[in-house]
C-alpha positions in Angstrom: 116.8 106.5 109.6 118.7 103.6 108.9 121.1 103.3 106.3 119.3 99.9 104.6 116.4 102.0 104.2 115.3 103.0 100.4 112.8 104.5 100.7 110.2 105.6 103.9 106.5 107.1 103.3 105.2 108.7 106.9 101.0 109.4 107.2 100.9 110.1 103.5 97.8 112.0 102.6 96.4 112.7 99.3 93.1 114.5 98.6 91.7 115.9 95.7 89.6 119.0 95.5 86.5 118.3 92.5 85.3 121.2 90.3 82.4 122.3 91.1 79.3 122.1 88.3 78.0 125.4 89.6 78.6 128.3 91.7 76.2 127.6 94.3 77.1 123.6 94.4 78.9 122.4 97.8 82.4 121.9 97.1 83.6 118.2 97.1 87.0 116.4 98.2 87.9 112.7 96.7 89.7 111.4 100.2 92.3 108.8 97.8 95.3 108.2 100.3 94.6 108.7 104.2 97.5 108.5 106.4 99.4 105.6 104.7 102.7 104.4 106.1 105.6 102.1 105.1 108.9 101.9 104.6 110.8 99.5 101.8 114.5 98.2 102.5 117.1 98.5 99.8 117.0 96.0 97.0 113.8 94.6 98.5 110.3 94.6 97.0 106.6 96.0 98.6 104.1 95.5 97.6 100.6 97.5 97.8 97.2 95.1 96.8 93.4 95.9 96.4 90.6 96.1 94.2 90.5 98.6 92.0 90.1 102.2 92.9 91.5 101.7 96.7 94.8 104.1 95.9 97.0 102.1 95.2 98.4 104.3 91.9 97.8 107.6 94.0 100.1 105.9 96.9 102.9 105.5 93.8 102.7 108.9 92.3 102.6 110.7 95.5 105.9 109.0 96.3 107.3 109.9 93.1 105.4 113.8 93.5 104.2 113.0 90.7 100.9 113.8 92.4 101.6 116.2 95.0 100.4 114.8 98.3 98.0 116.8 100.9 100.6 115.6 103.8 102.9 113.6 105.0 106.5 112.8 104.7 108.5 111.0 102.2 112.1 110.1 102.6 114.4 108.3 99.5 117.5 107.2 100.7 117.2 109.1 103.9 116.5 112.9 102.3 113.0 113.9 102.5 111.6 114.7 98.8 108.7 116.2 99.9 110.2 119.9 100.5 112.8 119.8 98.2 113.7 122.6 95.4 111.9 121.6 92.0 115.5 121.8 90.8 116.9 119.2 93.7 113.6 117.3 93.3 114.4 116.7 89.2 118.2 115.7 89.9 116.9 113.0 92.6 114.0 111.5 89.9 117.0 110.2 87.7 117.0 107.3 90.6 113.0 106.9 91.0 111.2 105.4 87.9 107.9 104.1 87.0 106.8 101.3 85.0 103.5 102.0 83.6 100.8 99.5 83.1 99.8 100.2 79.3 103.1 100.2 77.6 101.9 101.7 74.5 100.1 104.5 76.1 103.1 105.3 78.0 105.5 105.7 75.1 105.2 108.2 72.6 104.2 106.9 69.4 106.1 109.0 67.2 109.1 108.4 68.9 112.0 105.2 67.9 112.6 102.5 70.5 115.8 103.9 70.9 115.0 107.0 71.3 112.7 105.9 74.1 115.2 104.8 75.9 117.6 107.5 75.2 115.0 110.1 76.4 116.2 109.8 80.2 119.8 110.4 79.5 119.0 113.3 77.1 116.7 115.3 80.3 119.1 114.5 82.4 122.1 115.4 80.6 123.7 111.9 81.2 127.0 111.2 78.6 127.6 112.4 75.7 125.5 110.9 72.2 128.3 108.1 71.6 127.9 106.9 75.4 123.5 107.3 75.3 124.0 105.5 72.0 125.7 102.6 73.3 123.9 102.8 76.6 120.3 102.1 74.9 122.0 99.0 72.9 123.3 97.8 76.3 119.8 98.1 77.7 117.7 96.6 75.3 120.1 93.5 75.4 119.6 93.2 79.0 115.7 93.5 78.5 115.5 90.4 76.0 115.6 92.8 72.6 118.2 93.6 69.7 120.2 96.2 69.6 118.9 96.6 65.8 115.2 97.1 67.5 116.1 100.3 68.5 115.0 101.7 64.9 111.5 100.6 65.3 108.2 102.1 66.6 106.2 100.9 68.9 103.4 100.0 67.0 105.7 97.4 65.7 106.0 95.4 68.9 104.4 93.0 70.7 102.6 94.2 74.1 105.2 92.4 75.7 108.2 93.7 73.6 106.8 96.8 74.6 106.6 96.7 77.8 110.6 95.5 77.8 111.3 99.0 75.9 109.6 100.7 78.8 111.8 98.5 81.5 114.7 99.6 79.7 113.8 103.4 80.1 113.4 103.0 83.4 116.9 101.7 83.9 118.4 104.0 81.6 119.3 107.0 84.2 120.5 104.4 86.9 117.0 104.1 88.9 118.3 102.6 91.8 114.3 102.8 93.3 111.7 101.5 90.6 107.2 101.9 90.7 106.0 99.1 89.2 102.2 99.9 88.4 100.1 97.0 87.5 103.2 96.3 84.8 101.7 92.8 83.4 98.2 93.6 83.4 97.7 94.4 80.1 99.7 91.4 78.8 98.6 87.8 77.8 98.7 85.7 80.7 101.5 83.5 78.9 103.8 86.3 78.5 103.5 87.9 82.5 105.8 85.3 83.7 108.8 86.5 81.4 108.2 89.8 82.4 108.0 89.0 86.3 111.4 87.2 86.0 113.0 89.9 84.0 112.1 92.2 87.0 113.1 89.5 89.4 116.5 89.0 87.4 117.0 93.2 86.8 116.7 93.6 90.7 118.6 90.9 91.4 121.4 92.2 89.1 121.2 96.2 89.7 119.8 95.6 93.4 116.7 97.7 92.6 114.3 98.6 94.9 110.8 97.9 93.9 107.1 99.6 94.7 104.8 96.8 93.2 101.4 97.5 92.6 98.9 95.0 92.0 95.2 93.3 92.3 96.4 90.4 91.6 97.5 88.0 94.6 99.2 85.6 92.6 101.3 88.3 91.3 101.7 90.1 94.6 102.7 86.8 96.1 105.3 85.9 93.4 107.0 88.9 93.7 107.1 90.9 97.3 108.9 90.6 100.2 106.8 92.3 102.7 102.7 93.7 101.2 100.5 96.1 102.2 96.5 95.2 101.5 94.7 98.5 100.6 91.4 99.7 100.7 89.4 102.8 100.1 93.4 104.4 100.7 93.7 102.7 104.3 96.3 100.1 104.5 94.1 97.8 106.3 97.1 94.7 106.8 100.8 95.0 106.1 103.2 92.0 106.4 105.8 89.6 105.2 105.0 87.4 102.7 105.3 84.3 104.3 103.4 85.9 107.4 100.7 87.7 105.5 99.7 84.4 103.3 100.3 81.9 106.4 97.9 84.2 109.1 95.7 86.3 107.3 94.1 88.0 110.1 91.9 91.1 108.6 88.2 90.1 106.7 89.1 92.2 103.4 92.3 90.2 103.6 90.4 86.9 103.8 87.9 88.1 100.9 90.6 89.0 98.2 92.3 85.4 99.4 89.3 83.5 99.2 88.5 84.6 95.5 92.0 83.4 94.4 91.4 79.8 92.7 94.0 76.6 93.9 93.4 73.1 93.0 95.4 72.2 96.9 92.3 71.0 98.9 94.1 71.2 101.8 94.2 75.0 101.7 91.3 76.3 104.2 90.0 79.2 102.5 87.4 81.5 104.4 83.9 81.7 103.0 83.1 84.9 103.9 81.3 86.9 101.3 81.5 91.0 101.1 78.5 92.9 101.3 77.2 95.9 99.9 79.7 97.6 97.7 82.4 99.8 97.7 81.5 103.0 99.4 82.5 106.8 97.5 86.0 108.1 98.3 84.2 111.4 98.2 81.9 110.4 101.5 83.8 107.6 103.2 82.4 105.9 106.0 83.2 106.7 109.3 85.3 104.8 111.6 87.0 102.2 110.2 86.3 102.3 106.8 85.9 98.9 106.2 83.1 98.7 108.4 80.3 99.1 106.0 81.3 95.8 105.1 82.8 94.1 107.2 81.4 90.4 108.4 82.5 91.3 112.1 81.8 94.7 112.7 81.0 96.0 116.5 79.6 99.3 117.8 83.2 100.9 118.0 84.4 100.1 114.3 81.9 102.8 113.5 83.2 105.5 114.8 86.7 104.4 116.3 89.5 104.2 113.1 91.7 101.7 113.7 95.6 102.2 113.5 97.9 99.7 112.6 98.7 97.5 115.7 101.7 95.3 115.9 100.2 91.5 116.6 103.1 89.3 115.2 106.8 90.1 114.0 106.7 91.8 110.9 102.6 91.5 111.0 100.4 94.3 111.6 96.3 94.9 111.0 94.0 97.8 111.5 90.7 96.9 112.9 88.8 98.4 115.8 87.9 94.9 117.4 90.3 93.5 120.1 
C-alpha cells in the first residue's frame, strides 16, 4: 500500500441480523453496506453522498469498528484494523475521530466544556492534568472559543458553539484521520459556512484526513476532493470533484444533481424524474439495485450487479448497461 495512503476500505460489508417478533417468524437481515470500496489519501477529503438511509453512517462506523462490519478489510495508515487486539484497536482510535451531527446529543450534558474536551486525553492517558489543562485551552482557541468557556455546559451554547466544542474533542488526542457525519446539518444555514472553513482551515493546519458525509451536494461539493454517490449501500459513482460535477454519468447521480437549485441558466441539468420509491434494505432488489428505478434500465440490470468500471481518470460508475 502506498505510503500517501490514510486510510483504504476493501469490499466492506455490513449486515444486520433483526429480532425476530416470534419464534416461528423467518429471521430477517437489513443488507446496510454491500461490498463498498475506497481509499482516501493523506490530508485529503472523501466524501460519501445520498439520500437518507443509503449507508452512508454505517460506511463511517464500520471504518471506525464502531459497528463491526460482516466483511471486508480496512487498512489506517497501512495496518489493517479489522483483526486487531481490542487493546491494539483502542491505542490506534486516539488517531480516528468522529464528528457527530447533533452536537448536543453527542456531548454529555452533565459534563463542562472543558471537561469535554479533556475526556480524550484522560481515556487515553495522554499528559499529565497541567498539560490536558492547557491542551483544552489551546483547543478551544483554535476552534473560535475562550479559554474561560471551558467552565460552561452545553446547554449554554449556541448549536454552533457546540458543535466547535465537539471539533475540539476530536482534535484533542492528535486525530490525524477525522469522520465527519452530516456535521452542519443541524445548524442554521448562516452558521454552516464558519463551520465548513474551520474544518477546511483545521485540515489545512493539522493535515487531517477527512471522511465527509453528507446529503447535501452543495456541501459535498464545497468540501471533497474525490466523492462517492451512495445508494441502498452500493457506491453507485465515485470520482474527483471536478470530474464527478463536470460528467455525471450514473441516473441517481443526475437525479440528486438535478434537485440542487442554481440561478446559472447555462447549467444543463437533466430532467429525469425517479420513480417508485426507495426499495427495503431488508429485501433489496436484484441486480443492480438501482434498477427498480432507474430511467434506463435493460434486461441485464436485473439480474447482472454492476461493479465499478474505470471510464475516465479518476472516474468510475456501476451500471449494467454498456
Amino acid at each position: 500500500m502506498k505510503n500517501d495512503v490514510a486510510l483504504k476500505v476493501e469490499n466492506l460489508f455490513t449486515h444486520f441480523k433483526l429480532k425476530r417478533p416470534h419464534i416461528f417468524a423467518q429471521e430477517q437481515t437489513v443488507y446496510a453496506v454491500n461490498d463498498v470500496t475506497f481509499e482516501i489519501k493523506s490530508g485529503m477529503t472523501f466524501g460519501l453522498v445520498g439520500e437518507s438511509g443509503c449507508g452512508k453512517t454505517t460506511t463511517a462506523l464500520s471504518v471506525l469498528r464502531l459497528v463491526e462490519p460482516t466483511a471486508g478489510r480496512i487498512y489506517f495508515e497501512g495496518k489493517d484494523i479489522t483483526r486487531i487486539h481490542p487493546r491494539l484497536l483502542q491505542k490506534q482510535r486516539r488517531y480516528m475521530q468522529i464528528i457527530f451531527q447533533d452536537p448536543y446529543s453527542s456531548m454529555n450534558p452533565r459534563a463542562t466544556a472543558g471537561d469535554i474536551v479533556a475526556a480524550p486525553l484522560t481515556i487515553q492517558n495522554i499528559g499529565s492534568p497541567t498539560k490536558r489543562s492547557e491542551k483544552v485551552s489551546e483547543l478551544l482557541m483554535q476552534v473560535g472559543l475562550r479559554p474561560e468557556h471551558r467552565a460552561l455546559y452545553p446547554h449554554q451554547f449556541s448549536g454552533g458553539q457546540r458543535q466547535r466544542i465537539c471539533i475540539a474533542r476530536a482534535l484533542a488526542s492528535g486525530a490525524r484521520f477525522v469522520v465527519c457525519d452530516e456535521p452542519v446539518s443541524a445548524l442554521d444555514v448562516a452558521i454552516q459556512a464558519q463551520i465548513l472553513n474551520l474544518l477546511i482551515r483545521l485540515q489545512h493546519q493539522f493535515r487531517l484526513t477527512y471522511l465527509f458525509i453528507s446529503h447535501d451536494v452543495g456541501v459535498i461539493q464545497h468540501m471533497c476532493d474525490e466523492i462517492g454517490v451512495m445508494y441502498l449501500g452500493n457506491i453507485v459513482e465515485k470520482a474527483d470533484r471536478r470530474s464527478l460535477f463536470k460528467n455525471v454519468i450514473h441516473p441517481y447521480t443526475q437525479a440528486l444533481l438535478s434537485a440542487v437549485p442554481t440561478v446559472d441558466i447555462n447549467v444543463k441539468r437533466s430532467r429525469e424524474h425517479l420513480k417508485g420509491d426507495v426499495p427495503s434494505p431488508i429485501h433489496p432488489p436484484s441486480g443492480c439495485p438501482f434498477h427498480t428505478r432507474c430511467p434506463q434500465t435493460e434486461t441485464q440490470c436485473m439480474t447482472k450487479k454492476p461493479e465499478l468500471r474505470k471510464i475516465l481518470p479518476d472516474h468510475h460508475r456501476g451500471l449494467s448497461i454498456s
